[in-house]
MARDO-257021 format. One record per residue (C-alpha): x, y, z; residue number from 1; chain. Coordinates in nm, 3 decimals, padded with zeros to 5 digits. Example, Ala and Ser with C-alpha at 12.3 -4.5 7.8 and 13.67 -1.06 7.14 Angstrom:
2
xx; yy; zz; k; c
01.230; -00.450; 00.780; 1; A
01.367; -00.106; 00.714; 2; A
This chain:
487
xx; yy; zz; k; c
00.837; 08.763; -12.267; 1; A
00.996; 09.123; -12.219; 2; A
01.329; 08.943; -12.189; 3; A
01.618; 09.115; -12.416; 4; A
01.769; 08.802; -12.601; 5; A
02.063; 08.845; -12.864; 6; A
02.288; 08.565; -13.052; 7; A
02.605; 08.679; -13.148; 8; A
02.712; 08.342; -13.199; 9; A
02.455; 08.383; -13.524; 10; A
02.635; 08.661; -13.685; 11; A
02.956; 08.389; -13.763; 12; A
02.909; 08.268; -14.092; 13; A
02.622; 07.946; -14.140; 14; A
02.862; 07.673; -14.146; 15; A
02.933; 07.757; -13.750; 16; A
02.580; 07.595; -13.722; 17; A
02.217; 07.518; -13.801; 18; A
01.980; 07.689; -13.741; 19; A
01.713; 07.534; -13.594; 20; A
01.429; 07.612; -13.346; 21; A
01.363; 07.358; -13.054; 22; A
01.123; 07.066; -13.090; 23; A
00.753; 07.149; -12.939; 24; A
00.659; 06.910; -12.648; 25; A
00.340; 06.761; -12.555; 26; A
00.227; 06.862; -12.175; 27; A
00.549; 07.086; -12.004; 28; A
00.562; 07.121; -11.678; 29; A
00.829; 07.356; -11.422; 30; A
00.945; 07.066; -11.158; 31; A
01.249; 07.360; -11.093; 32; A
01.329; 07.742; -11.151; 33; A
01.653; 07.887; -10.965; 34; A
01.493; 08.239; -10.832; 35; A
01.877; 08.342; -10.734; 36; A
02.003; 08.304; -11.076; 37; A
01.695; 08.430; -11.215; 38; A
01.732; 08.721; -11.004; 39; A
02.174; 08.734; -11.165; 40; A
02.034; 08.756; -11.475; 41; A
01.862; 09.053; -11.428; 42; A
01.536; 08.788; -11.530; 43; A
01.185; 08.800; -11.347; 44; A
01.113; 08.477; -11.187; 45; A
00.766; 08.522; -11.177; 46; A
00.754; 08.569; -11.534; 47; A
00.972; 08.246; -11.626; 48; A
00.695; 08.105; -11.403; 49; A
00.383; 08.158; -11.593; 50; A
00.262; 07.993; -11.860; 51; A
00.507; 08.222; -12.147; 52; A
00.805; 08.173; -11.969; 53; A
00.734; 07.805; -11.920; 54; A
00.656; 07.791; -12.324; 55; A
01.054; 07.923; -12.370; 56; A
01.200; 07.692; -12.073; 57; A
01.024; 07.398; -12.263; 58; A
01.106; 07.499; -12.613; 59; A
00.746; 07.534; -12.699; 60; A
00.789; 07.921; -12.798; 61; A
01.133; 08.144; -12.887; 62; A
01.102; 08.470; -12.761; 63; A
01.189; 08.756; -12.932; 64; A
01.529; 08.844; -13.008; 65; A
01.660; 08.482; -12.999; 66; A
01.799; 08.334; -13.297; 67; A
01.819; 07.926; -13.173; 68; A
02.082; 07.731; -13.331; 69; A
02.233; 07.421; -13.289; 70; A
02.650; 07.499; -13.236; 71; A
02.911; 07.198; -13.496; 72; A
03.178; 07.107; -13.344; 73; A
03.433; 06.785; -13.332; 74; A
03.609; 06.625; -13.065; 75; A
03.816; 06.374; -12.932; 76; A
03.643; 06.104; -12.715; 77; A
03.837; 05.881; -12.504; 78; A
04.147; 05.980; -12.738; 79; A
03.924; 05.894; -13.085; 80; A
03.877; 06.163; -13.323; 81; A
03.492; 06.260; -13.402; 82; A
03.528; 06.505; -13.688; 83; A
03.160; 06.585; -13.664; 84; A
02.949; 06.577; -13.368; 85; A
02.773; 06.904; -13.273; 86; A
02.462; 06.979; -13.044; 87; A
02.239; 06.675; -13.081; 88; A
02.031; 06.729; -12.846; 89; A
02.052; 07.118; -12.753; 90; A
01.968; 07.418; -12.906; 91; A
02.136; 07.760; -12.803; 92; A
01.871; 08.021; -12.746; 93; A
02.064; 08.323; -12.785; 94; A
02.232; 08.560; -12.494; 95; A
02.102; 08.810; -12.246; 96; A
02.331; 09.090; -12.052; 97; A
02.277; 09.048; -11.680; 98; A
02.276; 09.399; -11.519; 99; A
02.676; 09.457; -11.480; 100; A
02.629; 09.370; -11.875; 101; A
02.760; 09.078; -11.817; 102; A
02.665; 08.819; -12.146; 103; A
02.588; 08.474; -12.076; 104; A
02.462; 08.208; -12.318; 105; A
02.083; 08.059; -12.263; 106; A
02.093; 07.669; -12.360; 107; A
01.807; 07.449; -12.373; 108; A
01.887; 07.056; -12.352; 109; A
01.699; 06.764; -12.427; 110; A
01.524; 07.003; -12.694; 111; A
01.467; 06.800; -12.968; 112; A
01.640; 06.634; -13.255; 113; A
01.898; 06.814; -13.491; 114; A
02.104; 06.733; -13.774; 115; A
02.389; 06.668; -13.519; 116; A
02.145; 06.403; -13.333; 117; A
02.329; 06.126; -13.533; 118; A
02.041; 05.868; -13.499; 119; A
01.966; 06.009; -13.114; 120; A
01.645; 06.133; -13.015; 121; A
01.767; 06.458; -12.914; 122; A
01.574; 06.446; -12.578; 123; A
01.720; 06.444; -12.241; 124; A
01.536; 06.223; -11.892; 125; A
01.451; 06.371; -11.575; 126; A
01.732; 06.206; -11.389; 127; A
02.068; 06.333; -11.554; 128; A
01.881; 06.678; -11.610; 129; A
01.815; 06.665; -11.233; 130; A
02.175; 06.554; -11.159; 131; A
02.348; 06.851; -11.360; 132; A
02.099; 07.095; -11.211; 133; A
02.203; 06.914; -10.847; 134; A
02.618; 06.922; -10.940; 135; A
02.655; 07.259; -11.127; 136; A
02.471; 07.443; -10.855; 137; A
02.721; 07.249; -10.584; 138; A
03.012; 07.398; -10.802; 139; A
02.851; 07.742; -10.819; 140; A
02.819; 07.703; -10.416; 141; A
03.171; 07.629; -10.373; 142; A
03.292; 07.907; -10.611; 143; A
03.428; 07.666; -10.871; 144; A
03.375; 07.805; -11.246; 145; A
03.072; 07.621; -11.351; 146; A
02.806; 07.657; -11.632; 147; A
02.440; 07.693; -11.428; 148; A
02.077; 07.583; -11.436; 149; A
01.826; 07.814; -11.441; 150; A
01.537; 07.523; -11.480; 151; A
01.405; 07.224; -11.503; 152; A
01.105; 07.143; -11.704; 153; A
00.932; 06.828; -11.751; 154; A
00.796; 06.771; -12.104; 155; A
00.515; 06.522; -12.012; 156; A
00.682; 06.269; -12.325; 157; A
00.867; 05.947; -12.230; 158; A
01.182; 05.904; -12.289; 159; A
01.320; 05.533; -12.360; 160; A
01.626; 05.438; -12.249; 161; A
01.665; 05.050; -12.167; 162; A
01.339; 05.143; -12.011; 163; A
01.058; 05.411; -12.069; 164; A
01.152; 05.770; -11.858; 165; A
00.997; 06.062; -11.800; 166; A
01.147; 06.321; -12.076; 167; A
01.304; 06.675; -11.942; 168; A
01.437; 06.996; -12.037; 169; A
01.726; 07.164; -11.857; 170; A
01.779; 07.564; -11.922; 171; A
02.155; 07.610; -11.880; 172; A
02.349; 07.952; -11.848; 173; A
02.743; 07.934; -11.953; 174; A
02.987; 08.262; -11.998; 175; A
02.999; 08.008; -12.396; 176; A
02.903; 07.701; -12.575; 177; A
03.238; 07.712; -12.730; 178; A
03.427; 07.431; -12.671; 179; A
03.818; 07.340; -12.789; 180; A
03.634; 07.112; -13.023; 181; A
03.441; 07.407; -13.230; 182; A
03.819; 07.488; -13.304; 183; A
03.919; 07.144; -13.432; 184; A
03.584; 07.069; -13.629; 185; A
03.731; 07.427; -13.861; 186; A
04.097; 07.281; -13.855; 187; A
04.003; 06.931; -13.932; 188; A
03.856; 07.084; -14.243; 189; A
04.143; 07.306; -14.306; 190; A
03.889; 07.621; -14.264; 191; A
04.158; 07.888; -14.176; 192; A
03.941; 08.157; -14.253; 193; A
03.657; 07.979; -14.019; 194; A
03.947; 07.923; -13.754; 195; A
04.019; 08.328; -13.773; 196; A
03.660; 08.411; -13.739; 197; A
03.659; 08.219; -13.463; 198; A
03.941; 08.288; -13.294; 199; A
03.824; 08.637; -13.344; 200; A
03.482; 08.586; -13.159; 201; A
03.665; 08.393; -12.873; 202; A
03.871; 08.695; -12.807; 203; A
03.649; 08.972; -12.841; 204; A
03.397; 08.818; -12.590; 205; A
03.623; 08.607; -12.346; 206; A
03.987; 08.742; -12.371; 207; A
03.994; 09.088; -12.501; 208; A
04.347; 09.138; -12.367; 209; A
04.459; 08.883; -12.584; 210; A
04.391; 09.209; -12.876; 211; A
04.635; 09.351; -12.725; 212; A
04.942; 09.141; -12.767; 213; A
05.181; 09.122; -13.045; 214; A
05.031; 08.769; -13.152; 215; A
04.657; 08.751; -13.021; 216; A
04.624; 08.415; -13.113; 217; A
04.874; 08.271; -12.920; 218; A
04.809; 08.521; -12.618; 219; A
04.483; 08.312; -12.646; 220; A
04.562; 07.986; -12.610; 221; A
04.809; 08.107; -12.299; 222; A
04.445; 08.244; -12.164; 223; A
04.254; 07.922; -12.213; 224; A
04.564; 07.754; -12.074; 225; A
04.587; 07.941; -11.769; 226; A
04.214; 07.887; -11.647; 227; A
04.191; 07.515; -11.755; 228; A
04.496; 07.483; -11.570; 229; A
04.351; 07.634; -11.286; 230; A
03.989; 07.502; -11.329; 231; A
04.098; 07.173; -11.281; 232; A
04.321; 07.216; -10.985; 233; A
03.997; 07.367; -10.804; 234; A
03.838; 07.001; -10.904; 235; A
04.118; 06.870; -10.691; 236; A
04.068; 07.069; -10.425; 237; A
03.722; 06.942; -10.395; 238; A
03.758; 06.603; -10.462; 239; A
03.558; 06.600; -10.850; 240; A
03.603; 06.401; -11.137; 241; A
03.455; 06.554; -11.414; 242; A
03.424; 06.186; -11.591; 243; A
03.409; 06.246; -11.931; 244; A
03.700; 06.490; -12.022; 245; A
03.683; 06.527; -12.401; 246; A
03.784; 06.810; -12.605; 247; A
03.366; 06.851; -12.687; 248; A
03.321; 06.864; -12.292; 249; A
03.613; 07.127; -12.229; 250; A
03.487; 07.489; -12.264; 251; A
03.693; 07.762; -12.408; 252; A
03.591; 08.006; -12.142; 253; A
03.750; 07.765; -11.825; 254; A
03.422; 07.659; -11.694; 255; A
03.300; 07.272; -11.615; 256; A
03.106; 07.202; -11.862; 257; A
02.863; 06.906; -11.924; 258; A
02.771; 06.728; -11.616; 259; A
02.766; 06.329; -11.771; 260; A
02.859; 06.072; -11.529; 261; A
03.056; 06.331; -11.239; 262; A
03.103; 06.250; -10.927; 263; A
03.263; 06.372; -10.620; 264; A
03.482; 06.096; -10.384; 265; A
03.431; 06.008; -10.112; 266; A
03.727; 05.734; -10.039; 267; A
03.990; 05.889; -10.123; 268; A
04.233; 05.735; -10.417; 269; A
04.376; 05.929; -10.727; 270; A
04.279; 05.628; -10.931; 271; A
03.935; 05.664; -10.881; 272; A
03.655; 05.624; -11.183; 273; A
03.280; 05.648; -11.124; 274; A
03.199; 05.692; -11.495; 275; A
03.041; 05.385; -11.652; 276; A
03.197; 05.445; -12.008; 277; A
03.537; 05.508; -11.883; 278; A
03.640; 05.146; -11.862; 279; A
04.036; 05.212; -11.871; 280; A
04.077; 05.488; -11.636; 281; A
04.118; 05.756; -11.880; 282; A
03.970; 06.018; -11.727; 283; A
04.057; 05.917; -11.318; 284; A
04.058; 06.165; -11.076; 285; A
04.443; 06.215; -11.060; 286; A
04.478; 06.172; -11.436; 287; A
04.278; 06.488; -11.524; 288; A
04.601; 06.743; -11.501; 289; A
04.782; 06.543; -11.814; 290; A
04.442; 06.457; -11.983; 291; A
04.372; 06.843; -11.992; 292; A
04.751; 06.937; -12.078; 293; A
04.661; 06.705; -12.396; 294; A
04.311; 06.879; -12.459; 295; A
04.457; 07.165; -12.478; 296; A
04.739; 07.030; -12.736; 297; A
04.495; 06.995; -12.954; 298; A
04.317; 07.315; -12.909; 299; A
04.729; 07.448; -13.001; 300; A
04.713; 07.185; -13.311; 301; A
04.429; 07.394; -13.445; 302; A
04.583; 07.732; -13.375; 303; A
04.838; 07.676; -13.546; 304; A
04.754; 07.829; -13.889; 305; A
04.658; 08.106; -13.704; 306; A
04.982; 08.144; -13.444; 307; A
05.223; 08.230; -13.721; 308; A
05.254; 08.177; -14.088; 309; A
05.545; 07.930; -14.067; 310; A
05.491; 07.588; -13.976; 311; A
05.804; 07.536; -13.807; 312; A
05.800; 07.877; -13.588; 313; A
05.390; 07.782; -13.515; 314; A
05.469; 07.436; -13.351; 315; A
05.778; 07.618; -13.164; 316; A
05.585; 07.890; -13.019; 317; A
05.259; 07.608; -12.965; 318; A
05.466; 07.361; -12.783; 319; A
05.625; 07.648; -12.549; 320; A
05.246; 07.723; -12.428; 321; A
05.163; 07.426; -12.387; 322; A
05.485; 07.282; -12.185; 323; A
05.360; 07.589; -11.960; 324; A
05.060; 07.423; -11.855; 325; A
05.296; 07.138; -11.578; 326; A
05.397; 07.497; -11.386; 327; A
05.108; 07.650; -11.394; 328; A
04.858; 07.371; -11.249; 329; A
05.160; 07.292; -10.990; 330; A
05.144; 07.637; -10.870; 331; A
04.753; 07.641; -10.914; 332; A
04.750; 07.314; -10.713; 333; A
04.965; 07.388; -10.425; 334; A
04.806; 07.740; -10.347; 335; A
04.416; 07.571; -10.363; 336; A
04.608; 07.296; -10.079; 337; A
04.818; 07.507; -09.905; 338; A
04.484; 07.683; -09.761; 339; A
04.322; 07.355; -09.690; 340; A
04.616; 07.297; -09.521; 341; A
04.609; 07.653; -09.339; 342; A
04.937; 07.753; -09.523; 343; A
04.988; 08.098; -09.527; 344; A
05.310; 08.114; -09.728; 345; A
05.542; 07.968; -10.000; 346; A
05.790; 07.685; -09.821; 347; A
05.976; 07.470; -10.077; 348; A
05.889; 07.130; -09.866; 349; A
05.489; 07.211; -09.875; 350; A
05.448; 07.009; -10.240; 351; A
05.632; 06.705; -10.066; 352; A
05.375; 06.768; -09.745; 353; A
05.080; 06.795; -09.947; 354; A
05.146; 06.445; -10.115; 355; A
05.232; 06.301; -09.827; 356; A
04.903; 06.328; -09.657; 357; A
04.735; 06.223; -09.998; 358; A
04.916; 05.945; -09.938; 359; A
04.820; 05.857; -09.654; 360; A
04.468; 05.912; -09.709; 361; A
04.512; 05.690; -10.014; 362; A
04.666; 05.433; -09.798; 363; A
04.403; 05.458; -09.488; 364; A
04.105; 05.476; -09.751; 365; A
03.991; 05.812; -09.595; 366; A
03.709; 06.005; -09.650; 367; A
03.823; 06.294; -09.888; 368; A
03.577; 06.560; -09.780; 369; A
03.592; 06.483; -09.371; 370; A
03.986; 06.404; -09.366; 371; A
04.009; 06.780; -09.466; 372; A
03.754; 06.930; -09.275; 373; A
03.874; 06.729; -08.953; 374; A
04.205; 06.901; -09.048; 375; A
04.081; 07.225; -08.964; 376; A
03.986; 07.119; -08.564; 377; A
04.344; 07.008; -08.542; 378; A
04.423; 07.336; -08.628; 379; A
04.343; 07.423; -08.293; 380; A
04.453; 07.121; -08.105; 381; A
04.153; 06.899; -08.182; 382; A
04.319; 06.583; -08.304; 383; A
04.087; 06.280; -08.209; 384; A
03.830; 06.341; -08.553; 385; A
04.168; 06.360; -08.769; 386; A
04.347; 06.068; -08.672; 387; A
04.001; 05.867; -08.658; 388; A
03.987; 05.986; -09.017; 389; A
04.320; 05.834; -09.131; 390; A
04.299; 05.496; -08.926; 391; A
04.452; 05.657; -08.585; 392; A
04.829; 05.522; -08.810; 393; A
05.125; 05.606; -08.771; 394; A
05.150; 05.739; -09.058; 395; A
04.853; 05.984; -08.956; 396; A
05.031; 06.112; -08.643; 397; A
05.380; 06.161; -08.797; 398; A
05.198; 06.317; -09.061; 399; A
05.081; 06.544; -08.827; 400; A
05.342; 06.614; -08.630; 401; A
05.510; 06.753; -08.985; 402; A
05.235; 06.967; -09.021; 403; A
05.229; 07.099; -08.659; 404; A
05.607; 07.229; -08.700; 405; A
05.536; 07.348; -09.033; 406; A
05.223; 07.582; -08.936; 407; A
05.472; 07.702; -08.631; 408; A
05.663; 07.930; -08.852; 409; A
05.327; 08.109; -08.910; 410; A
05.255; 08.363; -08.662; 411; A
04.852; 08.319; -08.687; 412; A
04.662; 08.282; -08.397; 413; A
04.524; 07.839; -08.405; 414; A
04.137; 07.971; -08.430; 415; A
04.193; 08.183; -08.702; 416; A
04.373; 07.962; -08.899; 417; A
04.146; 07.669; -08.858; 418; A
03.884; 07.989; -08.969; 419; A
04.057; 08.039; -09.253; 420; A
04.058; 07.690; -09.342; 421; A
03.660; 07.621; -09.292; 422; A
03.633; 07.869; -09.584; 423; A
03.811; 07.621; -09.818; 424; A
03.704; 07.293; -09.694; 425; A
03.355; 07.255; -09.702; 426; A
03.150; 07.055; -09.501; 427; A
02.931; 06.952; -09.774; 428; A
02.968; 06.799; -10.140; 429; A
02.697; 06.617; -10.373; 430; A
02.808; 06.275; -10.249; 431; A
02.680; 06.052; -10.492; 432; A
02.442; 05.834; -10.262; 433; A
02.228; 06.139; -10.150; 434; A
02.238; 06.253; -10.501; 435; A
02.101; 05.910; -10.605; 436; A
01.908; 05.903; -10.350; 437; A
01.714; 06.258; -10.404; 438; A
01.676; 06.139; -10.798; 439; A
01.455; 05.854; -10.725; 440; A
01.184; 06.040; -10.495; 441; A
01.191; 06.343; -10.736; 442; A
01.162; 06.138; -11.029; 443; A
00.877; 05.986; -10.814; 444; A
00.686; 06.296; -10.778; 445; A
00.864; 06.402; -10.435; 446; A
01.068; 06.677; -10.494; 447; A
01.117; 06.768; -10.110; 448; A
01.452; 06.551; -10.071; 449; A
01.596; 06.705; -10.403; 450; A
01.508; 07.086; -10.258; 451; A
01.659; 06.997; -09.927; 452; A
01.996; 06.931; -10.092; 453; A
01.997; 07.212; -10.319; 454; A
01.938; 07.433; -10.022; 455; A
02.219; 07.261; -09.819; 456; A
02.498; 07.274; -10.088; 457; A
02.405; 07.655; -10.142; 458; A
02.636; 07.691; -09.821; 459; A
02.899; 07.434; -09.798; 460; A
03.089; 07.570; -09.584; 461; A
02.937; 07.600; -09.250; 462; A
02.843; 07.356; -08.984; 463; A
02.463; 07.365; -08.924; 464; A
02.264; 07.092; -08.703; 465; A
02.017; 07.001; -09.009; 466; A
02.326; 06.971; -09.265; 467; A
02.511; 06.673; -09.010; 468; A
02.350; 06.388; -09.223; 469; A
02.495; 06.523; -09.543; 470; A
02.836; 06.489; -09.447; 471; A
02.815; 06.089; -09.349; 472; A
02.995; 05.901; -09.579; 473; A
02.785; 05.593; -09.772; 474; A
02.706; 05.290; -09.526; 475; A
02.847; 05.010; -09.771; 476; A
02.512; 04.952; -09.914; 477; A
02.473; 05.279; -10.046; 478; A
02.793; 05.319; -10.247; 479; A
02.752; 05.442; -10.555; 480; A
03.030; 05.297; -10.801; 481; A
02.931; 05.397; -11.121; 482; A
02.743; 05.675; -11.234; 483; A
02.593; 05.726; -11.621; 484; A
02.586; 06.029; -11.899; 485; A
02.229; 05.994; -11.911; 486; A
02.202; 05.989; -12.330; 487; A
């Protein structure tokens, strides 16, 4: 394999991790390589192809240069502290330097048992390794920070569940692995000198301007603030619910991280759930701002020690940060809406209009996706798909009428603005029925529906005659209400 692997990650001292090479597996077979990240990489796809590459992508061979390693960490799940839980099922390769030198992590999950399994098997199914190659390459498509897939392998071992599965291997590419639980698994343990060496790597390779300020540490956590912030107002935008926001799932480096049981809506309502674990609501689509405001509390908790050596002045200069994050996810929030409402610039009533057409979408059960996209032919006087979208209301026309005299004090010609607008609103998501739908024949052998979506949410945002099926919302047999993590 003449691919040049390094682990950085392995330099930190040995209780970061264990190291520990992925398990062998019986027959492996490529169902899915992604040539275009491949190609990002600076990687050869023909060599991931043969039979070498496909001994690394299944975790039958480590190539030189990698130094696999499964990452500890702790977490909070569904509020619960987890003071140990780690990679149980995934083993971190090493890095490579695409060719702007660029370093991205190489993951391999499903790979085997490790001492973080806790009683798992460590192995992932085709489905949900299917699914998160199906989401995060959605989220790459519509330029939402996203960890990747690079493949899919099939291990040609079953996989029971509360039924017997065909087993699976997903290759996945992230900017980290570091997640704001790494930092509280050292703090739980009162490890300052772990929580420096960390804080240290985090900078250097993510936030090097934090060096720069007068307290680094604290410069960092207004970093990780400032993407998560606006991370998850791009989720918004889009419609996504990540499903399973704990401090293990939230990476340091402000991408989405660990596709469980997503989902994208289609009815709109900000109280939406899909995930089959999340039986209170915890993690709903309009409860993700304040649930990541309080992830990233915790990532303050632990950076405390490090933020200044009195307790008192740490918490003060902590809690400022992190009262920060309201302001900075309203602003986030409003500019990622005021373009899929074709709003050029700042007026103090747009927050008010914004809400008031996610009310009435909540109120008319719209479509979240199509309500938008409709939006952009009444920028130029098309109103009929709009007001079909929201119930043809009252609410929907005086609605519009608001908008109407609030894009007037733009001077932008009506087909450039609704222009502007297709570039934000795409035509296409991974609705969840098409996504189920594309599992079962590929997990059947028939991989043709699963490549036909990939290839359609490459380009979300234009209208093309093949794509017009993709956009239909469920028929009310198809809905999909709950979707699963897959472990």
């Amino acid at each position: 394999m003449n691919i040049v692997f390094e682990n950085t990650y392995a330099r930190l001292p040995s209780r970061f991790y264990v190291r520990q090479a992925p398990v062998a597996v019986t027959a492996p077979g490529l169902v899915k390589l992604n040539h275009s990240l491949a190609v990002e990489l600076g990687l050869e796809p023909d060599l991931l192809s043969s039979p070498s590459g496909l001994a690394v992508l299944a975790g039958n061979s480590v190539p030189d240069g990698a130094e696999p390693l499964a990452m500890a960490y702790a977490g909070h799940q569904f509020g619960g502290f987890v003071p140990q839980l780690g990679d149980g099922r995934a083993i971190l390769l090493g890095e490579v330097l695409d060719p702007r030198g660029e370093r991205f992590d190489i993951q391999l999950k499903g790979s085997g048992q490790t001492p973080f399994s806790r009683a798992g098997d460590g192995r992932a199914w085709l489905g949900p390794v299917l699914r998160e190659y199906i989401v995060s390459e959605s989220m790459h498509g519509l330029g939402i920070p996203t960890t990747r897939s690079l493949a899919a392998v099939s291990t040609g071992e079953p996989v029971y569940r509360e039924s017997e599965l065909p087993g699976a291997v997903l290759t996945r590419v992230a900017r980290s692995h570091v997640r704001i639980g790494t930092f509280e698994y050292f703090f739980a343990r009162e490890d300052a000198e772990a929580l420096r060496h960390l804080a240290d790597y985090v900078i250097d390779r993510h936030y090097p301007e934090s060096r720069l300020d007068e307290n680094p540490c604290l410069a960092l956590l207004r970093s990780v603030i400032a993407r998560q912030a606006h991370l998850v107002a791009q989720w918004l935008g889009v419609g996504f619910i990540h499903g399973v926001m704990n401090t293990d799932n939230m990476s340091i480096a402000g991408e989405t991280i660990d596709y469980g049981p997503c989902a994208f809506m289609d009815t709109y309502h900000p109280g939406t759930v899909y995930s089959s674990i999340d039986r209170n609501g915890r993690y709903a689509f309009g409860n993700q701002p304040p649930i990541a405001q309080w992830n990233l509390s915790r990532l303050a908790q632990s950076l405390l020690p490090l933020i200044d050596e009195d307790p008192d002045r740490a918490v003060d200069k902590a809690q400022a940060a992190i009262d920060d994050f309201p302001g900075i996810f309203e602003q986030a929030r409003l500019d990622c809406f005021r373009a899929k409402l074709g709003l050029g610039k700042a007026h103090s009533g747009d927050a008010e209009l914004v809400d008031a057409l996610l009310r009435t979408m909540a109120d008319a059960s719209a479509d979240f996706t199509n309500t938008f996209r409709a939006l952009c032919d009444a920028a130029e006087g098309l109103n009929d798909g709009f007001c079909t979208e929201l119930g043809n209301s009252a609410a929907a026309s005086d609605w519009l009428g608001r908008w109407r005299e609030r894009i007037d004090h733009e001077a932008i010609q009506p087909a450039d603005r609704a222009t502007q607008m297709r570039r934000v609103n795409p035509v296409v998501i991974p609705r969840n029925h098409r996504v189920a739908a594309a599992l079962d024949t590929a997990v059947s052998g028939d991989l043709d529906p699963f490549e036909e979506l990939l290839q359609i949410l490459a380009s979300p945002w234009g209208e093309r005659p093949h794509s017009s099926v993709y956009r239909l919302p469920p028929e009310p047999h198809e809905v999909v209400h709950q979707t699963f993590c897959g472990t």
